[in-house]
C-alpha positions in Angstrom: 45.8 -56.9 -108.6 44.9 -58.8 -111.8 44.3 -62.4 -112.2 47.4 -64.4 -112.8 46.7 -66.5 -116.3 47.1 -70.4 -114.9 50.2 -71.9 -116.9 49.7 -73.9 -120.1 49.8 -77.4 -119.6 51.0 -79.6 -123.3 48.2 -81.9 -122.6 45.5 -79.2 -123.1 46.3 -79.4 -126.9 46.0 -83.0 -126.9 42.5 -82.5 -124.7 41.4 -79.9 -127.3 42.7 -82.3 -130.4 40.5 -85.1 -128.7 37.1 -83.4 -128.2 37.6 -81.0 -131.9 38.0 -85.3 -133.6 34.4 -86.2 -131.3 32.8 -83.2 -132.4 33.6 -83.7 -136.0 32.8 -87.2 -136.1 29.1 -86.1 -134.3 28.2 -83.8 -137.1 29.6 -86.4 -139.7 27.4 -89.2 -138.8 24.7 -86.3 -138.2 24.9 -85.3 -141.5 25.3 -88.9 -142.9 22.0 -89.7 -141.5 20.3 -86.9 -142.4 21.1 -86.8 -146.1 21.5 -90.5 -146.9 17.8 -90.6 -148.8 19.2 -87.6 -150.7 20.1 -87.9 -154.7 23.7 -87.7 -154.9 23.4 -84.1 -157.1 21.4 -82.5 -153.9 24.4 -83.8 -151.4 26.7 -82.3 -154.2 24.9 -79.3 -154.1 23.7 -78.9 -150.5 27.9 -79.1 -150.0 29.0 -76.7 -152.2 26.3 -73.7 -150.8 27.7 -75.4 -147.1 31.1 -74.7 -148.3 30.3 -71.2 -149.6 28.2 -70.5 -146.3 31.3 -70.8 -144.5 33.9 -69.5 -146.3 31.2 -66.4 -146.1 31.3 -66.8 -142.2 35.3 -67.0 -142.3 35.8 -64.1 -144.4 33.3 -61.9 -142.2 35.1 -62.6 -139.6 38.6 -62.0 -140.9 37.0 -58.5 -142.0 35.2 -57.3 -138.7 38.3 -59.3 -136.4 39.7 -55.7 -135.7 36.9 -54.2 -134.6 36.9 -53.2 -131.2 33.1 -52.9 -130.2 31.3 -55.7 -132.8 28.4 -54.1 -134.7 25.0 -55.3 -134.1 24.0 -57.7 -137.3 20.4 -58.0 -139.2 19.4 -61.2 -139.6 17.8 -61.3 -143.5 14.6 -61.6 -144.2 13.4 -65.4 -144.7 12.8 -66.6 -147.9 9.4 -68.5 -148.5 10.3 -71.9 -149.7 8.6 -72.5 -152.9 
């Protein structure tokens, strides 16, 4: 017999609200600290690649969401810093 799903209680969603607000405000101040000796036109572009890096993640995922077995993915190659 399957598993019975436990009823939804309202004050998951405030749970979940509570922890997604700590989370963001850990990689805020995470971020804050590790960019504050940047030049302001790094941070400017560091965000805008970090914006395009996930609106990349969010439209692979809208793309491969009806998948029914997900595909093995190749990392790229690194790219020597230089």
């Amino acid at each position: 017999m399957p598993e019975r799903c436990p009823s939804f209680d309202p004050g998951d969603h405030q749970k979940g609200a509570k922890l997604l607000n700590e989370i963001h405000a850990v990689k805020r101040t995470l971020l804050e600290s590790v960019t504050e000796s940047w030049e302001p036109e790094d941070i400017d572009r560091f965000s805008r690649l970090y914006e395009r890096f996930v609106c990349g993640i969010e439209d692979y995922i809208r793309e491969h969401a009806a998948e029914e077995e997900p595909q093995p993915v190749e990392a790229p190659k690194a790219r020597s810093a230089g």
